[in-house]
BAFI-3210 file (N, C-alpha, C; in Angstrom, 3 decimals, decimal comma, padded with zeros to 6 digits):
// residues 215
n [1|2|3|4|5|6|7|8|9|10|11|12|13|14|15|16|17|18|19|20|21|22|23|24|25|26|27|28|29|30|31|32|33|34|35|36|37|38|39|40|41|42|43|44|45|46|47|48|49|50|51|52|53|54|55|56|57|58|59|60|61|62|63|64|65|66|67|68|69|70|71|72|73|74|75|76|77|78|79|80|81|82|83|84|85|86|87|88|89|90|91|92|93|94|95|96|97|98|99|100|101|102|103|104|105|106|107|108|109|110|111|112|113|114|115|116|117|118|119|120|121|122|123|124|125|126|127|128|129|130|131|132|133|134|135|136|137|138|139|140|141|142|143|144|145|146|147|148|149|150|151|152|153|154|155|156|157|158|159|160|161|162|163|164|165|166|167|168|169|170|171|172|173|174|175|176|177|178|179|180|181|182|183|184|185|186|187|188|189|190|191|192|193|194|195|196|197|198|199|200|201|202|203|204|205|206|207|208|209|210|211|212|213|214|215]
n.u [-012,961|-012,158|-009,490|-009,686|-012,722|-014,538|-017,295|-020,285|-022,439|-025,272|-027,301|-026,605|-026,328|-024,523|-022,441|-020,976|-017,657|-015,838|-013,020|-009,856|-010,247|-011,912|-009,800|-007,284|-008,862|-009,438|-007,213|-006,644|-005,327|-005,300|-005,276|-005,342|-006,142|-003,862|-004,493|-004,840|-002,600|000,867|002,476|003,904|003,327|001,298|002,079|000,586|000,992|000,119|-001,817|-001,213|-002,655|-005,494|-006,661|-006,508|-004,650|-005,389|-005,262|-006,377|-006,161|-007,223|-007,261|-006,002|-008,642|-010,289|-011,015|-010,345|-007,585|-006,653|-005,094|-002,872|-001,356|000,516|002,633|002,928|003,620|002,260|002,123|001,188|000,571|-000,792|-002,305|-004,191|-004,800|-004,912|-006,642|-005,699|-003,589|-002,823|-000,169|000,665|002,227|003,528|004,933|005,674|005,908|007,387|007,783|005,755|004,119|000,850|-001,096|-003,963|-003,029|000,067|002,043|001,484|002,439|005,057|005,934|005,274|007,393|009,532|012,026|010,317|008,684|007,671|010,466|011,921|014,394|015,645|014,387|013,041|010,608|007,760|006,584|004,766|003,643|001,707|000,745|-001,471|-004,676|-007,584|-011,034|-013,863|-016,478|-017,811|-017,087|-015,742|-012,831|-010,280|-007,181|-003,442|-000,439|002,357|003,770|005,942|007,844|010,035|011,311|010,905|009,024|005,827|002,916|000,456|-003,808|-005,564|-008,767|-010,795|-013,078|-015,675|-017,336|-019,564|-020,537|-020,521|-021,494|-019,414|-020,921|-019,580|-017,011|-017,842|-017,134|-016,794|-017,349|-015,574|-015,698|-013,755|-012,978|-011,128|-010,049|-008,061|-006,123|-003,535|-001,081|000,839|002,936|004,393|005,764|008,172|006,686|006,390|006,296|004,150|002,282|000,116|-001,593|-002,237|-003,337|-002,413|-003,717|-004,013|-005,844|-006,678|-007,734|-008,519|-009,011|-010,069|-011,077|-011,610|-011,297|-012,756|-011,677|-012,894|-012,395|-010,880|-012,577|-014,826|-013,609]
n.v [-019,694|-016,829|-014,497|-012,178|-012,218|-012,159|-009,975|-010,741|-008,947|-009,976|-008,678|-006,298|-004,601|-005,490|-004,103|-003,385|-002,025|-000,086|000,582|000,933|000,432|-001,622|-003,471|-003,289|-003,618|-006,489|-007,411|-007,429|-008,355|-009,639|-006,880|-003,415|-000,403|002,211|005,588|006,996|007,229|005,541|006,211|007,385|005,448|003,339|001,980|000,615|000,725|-001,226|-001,851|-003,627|-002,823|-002,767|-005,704|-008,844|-012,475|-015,200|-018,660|-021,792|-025,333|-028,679|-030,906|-033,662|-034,881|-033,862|-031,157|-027,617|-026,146|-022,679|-019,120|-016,689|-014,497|-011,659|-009,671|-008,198|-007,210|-005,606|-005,391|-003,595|-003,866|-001,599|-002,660|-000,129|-000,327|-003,065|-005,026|-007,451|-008,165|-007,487|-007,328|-008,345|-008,659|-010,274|-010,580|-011,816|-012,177|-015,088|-015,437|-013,813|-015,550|-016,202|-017,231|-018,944|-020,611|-020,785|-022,847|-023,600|-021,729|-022,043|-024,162|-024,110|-022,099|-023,542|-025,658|-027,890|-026,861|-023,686|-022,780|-020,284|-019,131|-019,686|-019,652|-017,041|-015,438|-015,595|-015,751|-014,221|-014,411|-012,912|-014,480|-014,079|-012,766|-013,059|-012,220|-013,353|-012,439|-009,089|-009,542|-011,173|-012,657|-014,545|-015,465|-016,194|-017,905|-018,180|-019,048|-019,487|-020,702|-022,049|-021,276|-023,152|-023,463|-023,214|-023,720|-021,352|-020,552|-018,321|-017,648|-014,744|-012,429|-009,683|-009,093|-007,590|-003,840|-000,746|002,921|004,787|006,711|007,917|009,277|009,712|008,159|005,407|002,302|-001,460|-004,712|-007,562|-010,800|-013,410|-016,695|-019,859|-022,838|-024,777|-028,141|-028,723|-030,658|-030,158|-028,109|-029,078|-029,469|-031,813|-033,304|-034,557|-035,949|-037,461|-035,938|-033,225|-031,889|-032,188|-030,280|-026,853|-024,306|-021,063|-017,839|-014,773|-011,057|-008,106|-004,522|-001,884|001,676|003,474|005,776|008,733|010,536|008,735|006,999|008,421|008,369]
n.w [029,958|027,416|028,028|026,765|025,623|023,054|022,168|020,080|018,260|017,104|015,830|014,393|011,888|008,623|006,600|003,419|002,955|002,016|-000,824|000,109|003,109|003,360|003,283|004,904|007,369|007,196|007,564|009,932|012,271|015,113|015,776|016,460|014,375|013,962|013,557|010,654|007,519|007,467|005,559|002,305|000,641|001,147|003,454|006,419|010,268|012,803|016,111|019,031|021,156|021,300|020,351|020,135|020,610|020,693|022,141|022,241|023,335|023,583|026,623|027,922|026,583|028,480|029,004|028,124|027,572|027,574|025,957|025,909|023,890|024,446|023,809|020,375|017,057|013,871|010,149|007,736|003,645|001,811|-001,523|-003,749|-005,824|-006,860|-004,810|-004,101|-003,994|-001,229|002,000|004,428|008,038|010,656|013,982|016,611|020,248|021,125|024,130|025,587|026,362|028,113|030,640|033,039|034,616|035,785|036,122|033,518|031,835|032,012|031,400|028,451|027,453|027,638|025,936|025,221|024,025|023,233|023,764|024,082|024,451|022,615|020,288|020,067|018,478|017,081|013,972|011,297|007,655|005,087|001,409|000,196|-000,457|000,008|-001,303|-000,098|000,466|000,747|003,520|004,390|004,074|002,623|004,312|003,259|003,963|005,517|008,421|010,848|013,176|016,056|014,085|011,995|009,034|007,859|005,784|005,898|006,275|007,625|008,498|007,531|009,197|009,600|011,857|013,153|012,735|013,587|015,032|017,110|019,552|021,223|020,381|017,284|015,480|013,503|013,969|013,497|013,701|014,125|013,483|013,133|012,824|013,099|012,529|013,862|013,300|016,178|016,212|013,687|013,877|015,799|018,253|020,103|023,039|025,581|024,154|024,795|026,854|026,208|023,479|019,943|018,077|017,822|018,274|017,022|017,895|016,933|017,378|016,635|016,792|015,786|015,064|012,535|010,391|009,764|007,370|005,736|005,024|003,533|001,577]
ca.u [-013,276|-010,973|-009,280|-010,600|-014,099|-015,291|-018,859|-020,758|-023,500|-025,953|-028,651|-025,968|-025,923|-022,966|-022,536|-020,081|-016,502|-014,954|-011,275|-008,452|-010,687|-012,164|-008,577|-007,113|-010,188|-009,744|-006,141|-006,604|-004,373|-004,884|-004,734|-006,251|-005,425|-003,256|-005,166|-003,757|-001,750|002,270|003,618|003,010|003,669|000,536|002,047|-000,228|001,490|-001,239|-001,654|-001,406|-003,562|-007,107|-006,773|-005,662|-004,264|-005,368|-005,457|-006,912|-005,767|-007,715|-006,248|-006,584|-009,958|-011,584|-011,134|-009,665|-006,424|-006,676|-004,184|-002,781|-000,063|000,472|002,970|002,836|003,642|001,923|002,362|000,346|000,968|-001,777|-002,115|-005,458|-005,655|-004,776|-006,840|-005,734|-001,905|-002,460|000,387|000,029|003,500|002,942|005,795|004,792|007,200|006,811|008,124|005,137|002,643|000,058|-002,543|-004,470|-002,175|001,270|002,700|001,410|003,445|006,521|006,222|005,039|008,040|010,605|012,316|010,035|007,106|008,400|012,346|012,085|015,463|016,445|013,478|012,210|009,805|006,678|006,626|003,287|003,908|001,142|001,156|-002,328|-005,284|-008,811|-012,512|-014,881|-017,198|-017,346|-017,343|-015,436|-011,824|-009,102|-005,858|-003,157|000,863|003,745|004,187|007,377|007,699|010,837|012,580|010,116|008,327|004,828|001,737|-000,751|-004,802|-006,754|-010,777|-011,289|-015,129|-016,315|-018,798|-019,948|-020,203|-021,867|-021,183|-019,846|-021,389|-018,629|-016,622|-018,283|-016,386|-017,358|-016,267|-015,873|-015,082|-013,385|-012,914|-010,042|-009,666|-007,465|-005,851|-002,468|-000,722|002,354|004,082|004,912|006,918|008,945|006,804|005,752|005,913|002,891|000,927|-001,059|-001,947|-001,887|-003,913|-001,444|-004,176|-004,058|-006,385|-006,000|-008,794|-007,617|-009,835|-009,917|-011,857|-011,033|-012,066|-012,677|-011,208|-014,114|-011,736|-010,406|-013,910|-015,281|-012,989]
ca.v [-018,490|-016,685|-013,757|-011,292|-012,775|-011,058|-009,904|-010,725|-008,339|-010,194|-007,834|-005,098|-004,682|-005,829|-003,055|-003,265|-001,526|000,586|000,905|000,751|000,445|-003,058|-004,172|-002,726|-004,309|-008,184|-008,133|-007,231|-010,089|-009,251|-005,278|-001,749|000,452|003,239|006,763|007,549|006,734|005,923|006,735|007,651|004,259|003,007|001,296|001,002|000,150|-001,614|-001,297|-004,115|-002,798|-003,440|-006,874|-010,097|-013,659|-015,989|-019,695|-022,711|-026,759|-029,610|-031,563|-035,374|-034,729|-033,303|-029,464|-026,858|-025,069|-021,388|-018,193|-015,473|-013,723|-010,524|-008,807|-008,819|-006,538|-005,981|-003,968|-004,055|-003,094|-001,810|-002,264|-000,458|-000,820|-004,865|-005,657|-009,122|-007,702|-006,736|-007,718|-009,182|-009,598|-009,970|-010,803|-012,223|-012,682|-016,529|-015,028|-013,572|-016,279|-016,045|-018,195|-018,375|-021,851|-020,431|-023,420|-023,956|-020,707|-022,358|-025,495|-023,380|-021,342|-024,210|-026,338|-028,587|-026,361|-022,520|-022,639|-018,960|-018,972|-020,112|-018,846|-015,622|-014,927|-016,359|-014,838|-014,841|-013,746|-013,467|-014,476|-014,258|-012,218|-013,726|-011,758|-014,277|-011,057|-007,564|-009,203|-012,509|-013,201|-015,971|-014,937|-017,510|-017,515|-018,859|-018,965|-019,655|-021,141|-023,082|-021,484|-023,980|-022,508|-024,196|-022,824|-020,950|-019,968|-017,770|-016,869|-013,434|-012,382|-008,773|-009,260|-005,955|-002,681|000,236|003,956|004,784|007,950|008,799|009,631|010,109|007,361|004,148|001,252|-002,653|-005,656|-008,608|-012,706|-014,163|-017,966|-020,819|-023,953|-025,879|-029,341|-028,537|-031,278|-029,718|-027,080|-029,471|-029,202|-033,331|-033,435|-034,729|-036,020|-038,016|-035,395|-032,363|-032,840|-031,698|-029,234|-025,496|-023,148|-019,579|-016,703|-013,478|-010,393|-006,644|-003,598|-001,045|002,799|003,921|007,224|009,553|011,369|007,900|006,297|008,872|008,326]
ca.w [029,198|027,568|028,776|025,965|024,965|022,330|022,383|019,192|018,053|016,061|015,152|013,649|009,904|007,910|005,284|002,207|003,530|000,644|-000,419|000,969|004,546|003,513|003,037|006,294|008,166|007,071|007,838|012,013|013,288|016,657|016,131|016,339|013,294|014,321|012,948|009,621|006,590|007,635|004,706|000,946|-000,060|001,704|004,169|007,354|011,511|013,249|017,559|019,886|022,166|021,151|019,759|020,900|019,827|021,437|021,391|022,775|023,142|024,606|027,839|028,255|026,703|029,646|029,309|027,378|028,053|026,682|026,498|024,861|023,821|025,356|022,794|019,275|016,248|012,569|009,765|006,679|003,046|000,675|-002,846|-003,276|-007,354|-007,001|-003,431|-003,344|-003,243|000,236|002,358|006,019|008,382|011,880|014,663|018,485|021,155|021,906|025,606|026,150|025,683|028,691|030,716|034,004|034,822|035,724|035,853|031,980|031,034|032,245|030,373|026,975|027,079|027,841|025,004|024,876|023,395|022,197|023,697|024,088|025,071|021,741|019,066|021,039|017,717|016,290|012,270|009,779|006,499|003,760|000,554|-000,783|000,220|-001,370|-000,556|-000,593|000,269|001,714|005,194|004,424|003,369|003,553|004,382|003,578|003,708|005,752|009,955|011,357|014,318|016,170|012,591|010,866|008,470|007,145|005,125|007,347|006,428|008,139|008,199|008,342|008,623|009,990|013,037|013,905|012,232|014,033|015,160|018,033|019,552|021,901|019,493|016,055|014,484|013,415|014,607|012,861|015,043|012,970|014,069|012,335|013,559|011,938|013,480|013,340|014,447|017,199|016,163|012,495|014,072|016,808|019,662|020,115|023,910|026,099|023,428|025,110|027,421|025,210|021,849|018,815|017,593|018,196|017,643|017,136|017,612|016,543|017,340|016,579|017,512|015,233|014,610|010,976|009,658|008,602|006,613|004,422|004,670|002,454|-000,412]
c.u [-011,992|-010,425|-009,963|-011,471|-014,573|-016,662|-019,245|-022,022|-024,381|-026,864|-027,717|-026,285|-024,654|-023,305|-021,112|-018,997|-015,680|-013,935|-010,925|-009,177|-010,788|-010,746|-007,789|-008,012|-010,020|-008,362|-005,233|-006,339|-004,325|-004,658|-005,549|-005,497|-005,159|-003,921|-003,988|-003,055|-000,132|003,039|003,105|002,906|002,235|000,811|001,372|000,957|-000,381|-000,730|-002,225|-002,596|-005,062|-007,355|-006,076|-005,415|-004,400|-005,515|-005,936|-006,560|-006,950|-006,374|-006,551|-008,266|-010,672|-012,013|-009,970|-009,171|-006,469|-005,503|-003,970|-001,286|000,060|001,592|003,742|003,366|003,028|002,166|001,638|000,741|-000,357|-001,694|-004,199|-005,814|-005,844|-005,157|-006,287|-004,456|-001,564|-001,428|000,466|001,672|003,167|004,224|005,335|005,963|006,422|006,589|006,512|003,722|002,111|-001,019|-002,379|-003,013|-000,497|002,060|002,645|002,499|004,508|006,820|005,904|006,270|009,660|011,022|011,281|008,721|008,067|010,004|012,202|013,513|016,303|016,006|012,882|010,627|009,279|006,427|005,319|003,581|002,918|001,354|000,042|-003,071|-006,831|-010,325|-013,159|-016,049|-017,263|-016,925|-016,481|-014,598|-010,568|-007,756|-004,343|-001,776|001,701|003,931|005,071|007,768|009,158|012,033|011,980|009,158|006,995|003,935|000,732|-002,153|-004,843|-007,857|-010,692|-012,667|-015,282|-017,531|-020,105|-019,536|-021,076|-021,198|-020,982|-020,096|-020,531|-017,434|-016,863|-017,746|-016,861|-016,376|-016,918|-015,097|-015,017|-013,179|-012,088|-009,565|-008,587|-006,727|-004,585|-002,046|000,658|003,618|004,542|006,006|007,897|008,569|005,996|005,664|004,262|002,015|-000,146|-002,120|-002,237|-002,550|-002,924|-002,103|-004,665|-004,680|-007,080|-007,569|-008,302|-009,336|-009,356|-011,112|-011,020|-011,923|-011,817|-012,315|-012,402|-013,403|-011,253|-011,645|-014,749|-014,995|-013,547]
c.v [-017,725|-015,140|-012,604|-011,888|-011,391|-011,364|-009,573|-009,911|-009,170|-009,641|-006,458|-005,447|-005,025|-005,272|-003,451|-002,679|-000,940|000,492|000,519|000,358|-000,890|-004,023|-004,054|-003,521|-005,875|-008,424|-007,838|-008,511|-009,541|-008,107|-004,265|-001,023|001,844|004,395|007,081|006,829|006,778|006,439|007,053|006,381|003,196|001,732|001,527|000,229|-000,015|-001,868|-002,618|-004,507|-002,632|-004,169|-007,924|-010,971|-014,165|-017,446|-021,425|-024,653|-027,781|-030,402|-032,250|-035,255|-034,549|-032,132|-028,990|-026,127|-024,125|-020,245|-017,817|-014,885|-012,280|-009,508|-009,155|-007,237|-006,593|-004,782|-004,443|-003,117|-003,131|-001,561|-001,558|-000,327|-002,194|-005,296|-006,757|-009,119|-007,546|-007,514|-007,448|-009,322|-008,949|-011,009|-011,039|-012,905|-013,955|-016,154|-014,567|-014,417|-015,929|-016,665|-018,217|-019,554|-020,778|-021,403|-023,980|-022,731|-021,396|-023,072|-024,775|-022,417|-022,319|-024,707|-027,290|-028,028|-024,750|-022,637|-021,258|-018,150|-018,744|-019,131|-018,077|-015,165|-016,342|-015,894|-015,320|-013,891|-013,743|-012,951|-014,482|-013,945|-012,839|-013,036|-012,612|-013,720|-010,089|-007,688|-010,635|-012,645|-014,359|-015,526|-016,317|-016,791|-018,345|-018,540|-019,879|-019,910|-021,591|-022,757|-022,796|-023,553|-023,613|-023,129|-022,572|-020,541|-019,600|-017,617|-015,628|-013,035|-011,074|-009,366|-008,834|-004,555|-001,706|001,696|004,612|006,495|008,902|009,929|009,983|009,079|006,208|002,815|-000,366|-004,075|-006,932|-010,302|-013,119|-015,855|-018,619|-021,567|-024,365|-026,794|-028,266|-028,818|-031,077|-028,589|-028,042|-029,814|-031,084|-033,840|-033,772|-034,991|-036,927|-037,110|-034,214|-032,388|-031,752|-030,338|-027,941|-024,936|-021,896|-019,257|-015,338|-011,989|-008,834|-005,602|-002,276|000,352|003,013|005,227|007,787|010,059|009,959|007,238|006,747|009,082|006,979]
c.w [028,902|027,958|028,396|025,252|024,225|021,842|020,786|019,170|017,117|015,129|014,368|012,670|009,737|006,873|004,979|003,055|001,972|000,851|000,136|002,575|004,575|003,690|004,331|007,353|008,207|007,204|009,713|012,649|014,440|016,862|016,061|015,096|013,654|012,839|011,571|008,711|007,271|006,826|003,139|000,466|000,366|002,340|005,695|009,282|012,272|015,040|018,211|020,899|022,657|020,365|020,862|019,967|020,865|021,344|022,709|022,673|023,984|024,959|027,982|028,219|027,169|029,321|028,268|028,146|026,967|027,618|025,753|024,755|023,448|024,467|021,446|018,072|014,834|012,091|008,178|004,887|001,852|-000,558|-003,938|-005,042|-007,187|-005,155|-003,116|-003,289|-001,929|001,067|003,737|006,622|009,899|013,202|016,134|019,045|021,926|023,559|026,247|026,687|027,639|028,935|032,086|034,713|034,846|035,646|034,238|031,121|030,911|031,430|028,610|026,506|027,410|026,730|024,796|023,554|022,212|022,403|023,325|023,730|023,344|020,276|020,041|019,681|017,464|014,848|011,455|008,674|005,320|002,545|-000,819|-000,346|-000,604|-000,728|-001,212|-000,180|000,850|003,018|005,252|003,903|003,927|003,252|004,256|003,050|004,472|007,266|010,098|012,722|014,846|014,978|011,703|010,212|007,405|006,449|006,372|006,593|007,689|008,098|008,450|008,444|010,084|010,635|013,354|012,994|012,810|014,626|016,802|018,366|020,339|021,366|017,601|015,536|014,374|013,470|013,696|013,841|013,517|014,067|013,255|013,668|012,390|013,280|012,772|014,002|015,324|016,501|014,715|012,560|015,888|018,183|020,017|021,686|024,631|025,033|023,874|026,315|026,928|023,870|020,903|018,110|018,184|017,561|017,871|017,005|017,646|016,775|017,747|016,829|017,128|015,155|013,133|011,130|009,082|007,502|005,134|004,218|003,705|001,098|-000,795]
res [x|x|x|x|x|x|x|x|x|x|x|x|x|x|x|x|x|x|x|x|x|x|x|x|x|x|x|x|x|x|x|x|x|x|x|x|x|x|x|x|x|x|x|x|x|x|x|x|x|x|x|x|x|x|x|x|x|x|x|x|x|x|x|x|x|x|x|x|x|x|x|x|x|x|x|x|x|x|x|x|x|x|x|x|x|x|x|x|x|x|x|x|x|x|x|x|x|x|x|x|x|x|x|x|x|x|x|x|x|x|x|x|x|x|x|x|x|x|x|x|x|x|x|x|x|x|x|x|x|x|x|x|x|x|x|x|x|x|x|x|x|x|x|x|x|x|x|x|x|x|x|x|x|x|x|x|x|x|x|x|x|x|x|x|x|x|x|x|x|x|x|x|x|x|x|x|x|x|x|x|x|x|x|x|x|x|x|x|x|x|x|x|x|x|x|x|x|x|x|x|x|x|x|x|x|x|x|x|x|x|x|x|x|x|x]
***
C-alpha cells in the first residue's frame, strides 16, 4: 500500500470547474494550490505539501515495489483566454525518492538507477494541455531524467468535488497517473529482477478560492 492512498469518493458529483480554476485543477502534479494569484501575469506557485508522487514497479513478478518522492517543486502558468496554453514545469529532487525498503532507497539513488550524486533533479516540462472534459485532461510534454530528455503524457481526471464545512471552501481531489520504461533514461540495471516499467500516481487535494471561483 502506498504511503499516501488516496481515498476515492464515488457517490460525489463531478460538476463543470470554471476559468482559470478548471485549468489550475488538472495541472496538480503532486500539489496543493497556494491561496491566491502570484502575480499579474497569472502565474500560479503550487505547495508540496498536500500532494504526492508516487510510483510503483513490479519485482521478479511476485510483488510490487512502491514509493515516493518526498520533495518536489511546481509552478504553473495560465493563459485563461487560450486554456490549452496552460503551462506545467515541475522539478523533484531524485535525492529524495522514498520507500518502506531502506535498502531499496540506497540502490535508487546510486548510479545505477538516479546517480543523485551526479543528476540531483528530475524536470517535467509541458508542452500541450488537451480537455477531453470538465473533469478529464491529457497533459503531455518533455521529462528529463539522467539529463535525458523523452516525451512524457499524463491522465489528469478530477475524483472528488465537495464542500468542506470546516472551512467554507470547497475542495477538488485530482488522480493524474502515466507510466515510463527506465531503460530510456539510462537506468538498465537488474532487469531481470526489476521490470523496466514505472508507474507514476500523482495526487492532489486542493482548496478552491471562493473569491476566484465566482468569476
Amino acid at each position: 500500500m502506498s504511503i499516501l492512498e488516496f481515498i476515492h469518493r464515488p457517490n460525489s458529483p463531478l460538476r463543470p470547474i470554471r476559468g482559470a480554476w478548471r485549468l489550475l485543477l488538472l495541472v496538480s502534479v503532486g500539489a496543493a494550490c497556494l491561496p491566491g494569484r502570484a502575480s499579474a501575469d497569472n502565474s500560479y506557485a503550487l505547495d508540496q505539501r498536500y500532494g504526492s508522487i508516487e510510483f510503483a514497479v513490479d519485482s521478479a513478478g511476485i510483488f510490487t515495489a512502491e514509493g515516493q518522492f518526498k520533495r518536489f517543486r511546481s509552478d504553473l502558468m495560465i493563459d485563461e483566454a487560450h486554456p490549452e496554453r496552460t503551462r506545467i514545469a515541475v522539478d523533484v529532487e531524485a535525492g529524495s525518492v522514498d520507500m518502506f525498503w531502506p535498502e531499496g532507497v540506497t540502490m535508487l539513488r546510486s548510479p545505477d538507477y538516479f546517480d543523485v550524486q551526479k543528476f540531483p533533479g528530475v524536470h517535467f516540462k509541458s508542452s500541450k494541455v488537451e480537455a477531453l472534459s470538465p473533469d478529464h485532461y491529457i497533459i503531455s510534454g518533455l521529462i528529463e531524467i539522467r539529463q535525458i530528455q523523452k516525451p512524457f503524457v499524463l491522465d489528469a481526471r478530477m475524483v472528488d468535488r465537495h464542500m468542506d464545512s470546516a472551512n467554507k471552501m470547497e475542495i477538488a481531489d485530482f488522480v493524474v497517473s502515466g507510466a515510463l520504461k527506465r531503460s530510456d533514461f539510462g537506468m538498465v540495471a537488474d532487469q531481470g529482477l526489476v521490470s523496466d516499467t514505472v508507474k507514476l500516481k500523482i495526487t492532489a487535494h486542493i482548496l478552491l478560492n471562493p473569491a476566484d471561483r465566482a468569476n
